[in-house]
C-alpha positions in Angstrom: 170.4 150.9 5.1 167.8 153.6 5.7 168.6 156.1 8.3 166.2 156.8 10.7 165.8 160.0 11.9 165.0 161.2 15.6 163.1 164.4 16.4 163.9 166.4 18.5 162.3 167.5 21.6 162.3 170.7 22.9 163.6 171.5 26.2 160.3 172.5 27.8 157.8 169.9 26.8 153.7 171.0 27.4 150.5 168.9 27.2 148.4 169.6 23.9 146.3 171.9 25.1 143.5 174.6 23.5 144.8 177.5 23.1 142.6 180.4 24.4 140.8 182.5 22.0 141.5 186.5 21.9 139.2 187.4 24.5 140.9 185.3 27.1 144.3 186.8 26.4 142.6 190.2 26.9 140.9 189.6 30.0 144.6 187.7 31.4 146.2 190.6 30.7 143.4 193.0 32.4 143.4 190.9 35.5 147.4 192.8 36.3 145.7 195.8 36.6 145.6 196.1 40.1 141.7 196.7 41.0 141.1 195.3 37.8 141.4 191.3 38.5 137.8 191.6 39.6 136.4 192.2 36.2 138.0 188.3 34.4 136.8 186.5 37.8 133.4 187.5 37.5 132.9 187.3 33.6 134.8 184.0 32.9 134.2 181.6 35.6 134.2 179.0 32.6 138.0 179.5 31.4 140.9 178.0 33.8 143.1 180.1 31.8 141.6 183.8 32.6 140.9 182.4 36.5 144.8 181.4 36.9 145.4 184.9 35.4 142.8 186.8 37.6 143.6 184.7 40.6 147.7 186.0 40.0 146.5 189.1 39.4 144.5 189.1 43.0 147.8 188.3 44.7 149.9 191.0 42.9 147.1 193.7 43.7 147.4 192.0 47.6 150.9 192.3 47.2 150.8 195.8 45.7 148.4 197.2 49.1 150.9 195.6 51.6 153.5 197.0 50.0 151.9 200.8 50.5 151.4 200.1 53.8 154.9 199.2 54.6 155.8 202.5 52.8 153.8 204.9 55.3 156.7 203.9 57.5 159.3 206.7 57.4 162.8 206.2 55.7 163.0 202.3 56.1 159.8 201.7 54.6 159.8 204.5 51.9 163.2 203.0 50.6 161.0 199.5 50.8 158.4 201.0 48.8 160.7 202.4 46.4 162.4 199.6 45.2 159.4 197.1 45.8 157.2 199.5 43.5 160.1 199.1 40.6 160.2 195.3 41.1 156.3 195.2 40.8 155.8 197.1 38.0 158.5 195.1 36.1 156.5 192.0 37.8 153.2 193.1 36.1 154.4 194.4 32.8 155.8 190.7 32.4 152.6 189.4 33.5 150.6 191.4 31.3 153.0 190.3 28.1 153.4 186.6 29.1 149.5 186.3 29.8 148.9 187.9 26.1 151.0 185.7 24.1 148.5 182.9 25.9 151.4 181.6 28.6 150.6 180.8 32.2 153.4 181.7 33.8 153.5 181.0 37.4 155.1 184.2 39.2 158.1 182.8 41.9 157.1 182.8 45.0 153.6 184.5 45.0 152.0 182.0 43.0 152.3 180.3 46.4 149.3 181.8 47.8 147.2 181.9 44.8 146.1 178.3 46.5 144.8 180.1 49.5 142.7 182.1 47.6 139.3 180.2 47.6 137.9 182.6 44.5 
């Protein structure tokens, strides 16, 4: 009797999609820059992968200014600022890395509000 045999499926299963070309992972990973997620908005409109970046990127950079105004409060908001600073920049380094191996990796919680933004 022939066996049969069954392949395996990875845990996390994804659509077969195109993978972006080197460009697009450059301009991801420039849209965690802060300031910076200007620059893939404008120059690829065309790529879904740089605007889901850029548009994360926009909402860290939001994130980032509300986070420096809470921190011109004395005491209460400079500890704020302290330790939101060192989750942010952990935040965006991750970003950056995740967005140049080609992964869209929706951030918890503030990729909520990258459907508000009408870019």
């Amino acid at each position: 009797m022939p066996r049969t045999q069954k392949k395996k499926q990875s845990a996390v299963s994804s659509p077969v999609v195109s993978r972006p070309d080197e460009r697009d992972w450059m301009l991801a990973a420039v849209s965690y820059l802060w300031i910076f997620c200007v620059i893939p908005l404008v120059l690829r409109k065309g790529s879904p992968f740089v605007q889901f970046h850029a548009k994360q990127g926009a909402v860290l950079a939001i994130t980032w200014f509300l986070l420096w105004v809470v921190g011109i409060i004395p005491i209460l908001g400079w500890l704020v600022f302290f330790f939101g600073s060192i989750l942010l920049v952990a935040v965006n380094l991750l970003a950056i890395v995740r967005a140049w191996h080609g992964d869209q990796w929706k951030i918890p919680y503030l990729y909520d509000y990258v459907a508000y933004l009408d870019l």
